[in-house]
N, C-alpha and C positions, 0 to 999 in steps of 0.2 A: 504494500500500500504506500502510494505517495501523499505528502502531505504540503498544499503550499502555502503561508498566512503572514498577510504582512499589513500596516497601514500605510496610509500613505495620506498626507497635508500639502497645504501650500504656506511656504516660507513668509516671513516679512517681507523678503524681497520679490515674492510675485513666483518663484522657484518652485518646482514638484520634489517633494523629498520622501523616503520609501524606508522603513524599516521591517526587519522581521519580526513575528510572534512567534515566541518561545513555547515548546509545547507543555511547560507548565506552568506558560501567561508571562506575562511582560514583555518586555521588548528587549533586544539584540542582537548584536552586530555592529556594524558601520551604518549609517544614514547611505543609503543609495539614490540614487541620481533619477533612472529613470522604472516606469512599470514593469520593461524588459531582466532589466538588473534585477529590481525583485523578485520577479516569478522564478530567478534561476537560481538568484543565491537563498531565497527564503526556501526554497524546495524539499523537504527531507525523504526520506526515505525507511518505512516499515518495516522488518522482516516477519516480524509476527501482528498481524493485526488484530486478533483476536486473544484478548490475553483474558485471564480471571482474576484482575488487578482493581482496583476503586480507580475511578477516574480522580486527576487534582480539581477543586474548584474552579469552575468557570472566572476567567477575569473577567470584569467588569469596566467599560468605558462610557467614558461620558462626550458627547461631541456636542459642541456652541458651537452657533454663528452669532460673530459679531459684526453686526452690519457697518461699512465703511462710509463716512459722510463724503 
């Protein structure tokens, strides 16, 4: 099983910026540049996807918009 998770915002400067989700929540790695670079480096990979393990707690995010005058 592959698994791919990442967010991605836009900068003060107007910039697309892209991080990984960690697969027991938060964030990880470098800041990436574009959606490309995410999908490749955020990517993992399963060997067993079916395990008899608890899952960790979902993270939780919260997303504003702040409107710009």
């Amino acid at each position: 099983m592959s698994v791919t998770a990442f967010v991605g915002w836009v900068g003060g400067d107007g910039s697309a910026r892209y991080e990984c989700v960690l697969p027991g929540g938060g964030l990880g790695g470098n800041v990436l540049a574009t959606q490309t670079q995410a999908e490749t480096s955020c990517s993992q990979t399963f060997a067993d996807a079916l395990v008899d393990t608890p899952l960790p707690p979902k993270p939780v995010y919260q997303i504003r918009a702040i409107p710009v005058a």
